[in-house]
Wavefront OBJ file of the C-alpha trace (Angstrom):
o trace
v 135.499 -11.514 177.386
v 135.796 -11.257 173.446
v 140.066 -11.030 174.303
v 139.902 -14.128 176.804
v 138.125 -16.270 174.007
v 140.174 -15.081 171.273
v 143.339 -15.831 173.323
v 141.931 -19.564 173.919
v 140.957 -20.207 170.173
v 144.414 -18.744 169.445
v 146.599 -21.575 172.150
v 144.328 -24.291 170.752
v 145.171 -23.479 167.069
v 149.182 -22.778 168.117
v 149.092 -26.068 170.429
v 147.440 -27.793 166.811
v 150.069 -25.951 164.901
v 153.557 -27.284 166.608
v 151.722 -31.129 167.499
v 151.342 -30.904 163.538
v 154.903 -29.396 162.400
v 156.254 -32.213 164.277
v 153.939 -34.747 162.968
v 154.186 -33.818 159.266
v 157.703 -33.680 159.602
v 158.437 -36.866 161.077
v 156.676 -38.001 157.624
v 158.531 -36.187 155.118
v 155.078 -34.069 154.348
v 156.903 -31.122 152.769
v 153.760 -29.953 151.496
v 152.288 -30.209 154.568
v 154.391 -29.175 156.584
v 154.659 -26.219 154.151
v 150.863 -25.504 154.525
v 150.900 -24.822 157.970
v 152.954 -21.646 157.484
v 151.464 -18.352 156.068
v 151.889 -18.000 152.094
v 155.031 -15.636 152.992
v 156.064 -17.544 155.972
v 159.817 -18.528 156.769
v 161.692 -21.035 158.601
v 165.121 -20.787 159.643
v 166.808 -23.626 160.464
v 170.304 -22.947 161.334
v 172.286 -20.492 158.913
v 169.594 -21.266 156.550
v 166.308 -19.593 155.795
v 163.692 -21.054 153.534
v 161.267 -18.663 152.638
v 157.673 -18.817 151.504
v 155.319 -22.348 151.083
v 157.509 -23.560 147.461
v 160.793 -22.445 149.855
v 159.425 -24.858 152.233
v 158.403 -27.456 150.070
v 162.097 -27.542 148.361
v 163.987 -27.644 151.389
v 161.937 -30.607 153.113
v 161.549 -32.557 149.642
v 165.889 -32.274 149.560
v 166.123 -34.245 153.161
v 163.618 -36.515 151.959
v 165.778 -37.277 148.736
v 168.573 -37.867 151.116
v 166.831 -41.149 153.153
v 167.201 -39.378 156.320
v 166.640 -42.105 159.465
v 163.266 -42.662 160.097
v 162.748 -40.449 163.365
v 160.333 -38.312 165.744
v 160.218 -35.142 167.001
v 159.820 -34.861 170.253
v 158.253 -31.132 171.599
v 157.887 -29.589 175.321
v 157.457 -27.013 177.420
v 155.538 -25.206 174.845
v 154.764 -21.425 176.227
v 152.602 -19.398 173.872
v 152.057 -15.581 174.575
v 148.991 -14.934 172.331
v 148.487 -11.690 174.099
v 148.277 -10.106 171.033
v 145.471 -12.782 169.322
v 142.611 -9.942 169.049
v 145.528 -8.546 166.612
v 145.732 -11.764 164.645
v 149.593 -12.625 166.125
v 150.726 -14.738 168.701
v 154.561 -15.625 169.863
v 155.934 -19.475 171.388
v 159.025 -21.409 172.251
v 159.073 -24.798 172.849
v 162.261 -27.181 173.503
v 162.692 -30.097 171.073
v 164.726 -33.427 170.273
v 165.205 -35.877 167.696
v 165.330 -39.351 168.308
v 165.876 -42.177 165.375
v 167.300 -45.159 164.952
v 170.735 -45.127 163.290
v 170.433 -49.204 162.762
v 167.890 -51.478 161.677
v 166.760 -52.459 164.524
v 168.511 -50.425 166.692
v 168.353 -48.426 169.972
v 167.015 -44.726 169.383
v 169.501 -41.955 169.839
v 169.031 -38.030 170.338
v 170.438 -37.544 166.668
v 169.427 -33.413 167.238
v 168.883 -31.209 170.162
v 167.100 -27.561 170.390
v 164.157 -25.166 170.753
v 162.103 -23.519 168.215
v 160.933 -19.842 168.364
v 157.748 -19.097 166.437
v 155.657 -16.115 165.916
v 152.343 -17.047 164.034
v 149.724 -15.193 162.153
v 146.063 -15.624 161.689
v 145.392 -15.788 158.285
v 141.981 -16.132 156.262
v 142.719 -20.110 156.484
v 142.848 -19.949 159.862
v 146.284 -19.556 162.143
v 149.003 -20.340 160.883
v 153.411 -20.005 161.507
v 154.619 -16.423 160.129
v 158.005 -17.568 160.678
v 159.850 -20.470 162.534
v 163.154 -20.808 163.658
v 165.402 -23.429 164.780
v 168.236 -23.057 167.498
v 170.747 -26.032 168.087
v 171.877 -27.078 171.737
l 1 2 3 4 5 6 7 8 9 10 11 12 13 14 15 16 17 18 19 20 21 22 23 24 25 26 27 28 29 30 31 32 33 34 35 36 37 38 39 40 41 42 43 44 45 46 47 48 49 50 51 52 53 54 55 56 57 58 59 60 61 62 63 64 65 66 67 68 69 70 71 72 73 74 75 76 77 78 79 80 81 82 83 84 85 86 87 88 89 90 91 92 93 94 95 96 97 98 99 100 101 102 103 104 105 106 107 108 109 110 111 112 113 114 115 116 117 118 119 120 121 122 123 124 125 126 127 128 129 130 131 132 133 134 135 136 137
């Protein structure tokens, strides 16, 4: 029983986790988008790994220096195996896409297409991403 409630806490708080990524993201939060990852945690995006919360922070802060489009990320068919959640880890993949305008004005357009893999960790704060990574369609 203990396992079956620690695996529900643990897809609540890795449901929470992604809706928030995406959120944060979407508003150029690099620090909090860099909060919901583990002090040492990575993301990958591409060829490129950023690693730890100040990695996170720089990387984020750089696109939003650039005046990327104003956009939204747009996550499904999230599956999380949190198996392991007595343990403090949990695995998911989820598909995403990235729609902005390109225009003022303008239609939206898929400007990026892919799926993340995460594993996640349950910290003293609470659960949060070990490491994230970002594949390209």
């Amino acid at each position: 029983m203990v396992a079956e409630i620690d695996q529900i806490v643990c897809e609540n708080a890795v449901r929470n986790l992604v809706a928030a990524y995406a959120r944060r993201a979407d508003s150029l939060d690099a620090a909090g988008v860099a909060d919901l990852f583990a002090i040492d945690g990575t993301l990958t995006v591409g060829s490129g790994t950023h690693e730890g919360r100040d990695g996170i922070v720089k990387w984020l802060s750089a696109i939003a220096a650039a005046s990327p489009p104003e956009g939204r990320h747009i996550v499904s068919n999230l599956l999380i195996d949190a198996n392991a959640a007595a343990e403090g880890t949990a695995t998911a993949q989820a598909d995403m896409i990235f729609v902005a305008r390109t225009g003022e004005g303008g239609p939206l357009h898929i400007l990026a297409a892919g799926h993340y893999q995460d594993r996640f960790t349950n910290t003293p704060d609470g659960w949060r991403f070990a490491q994230r990574q970002i594949f390209f369609a």
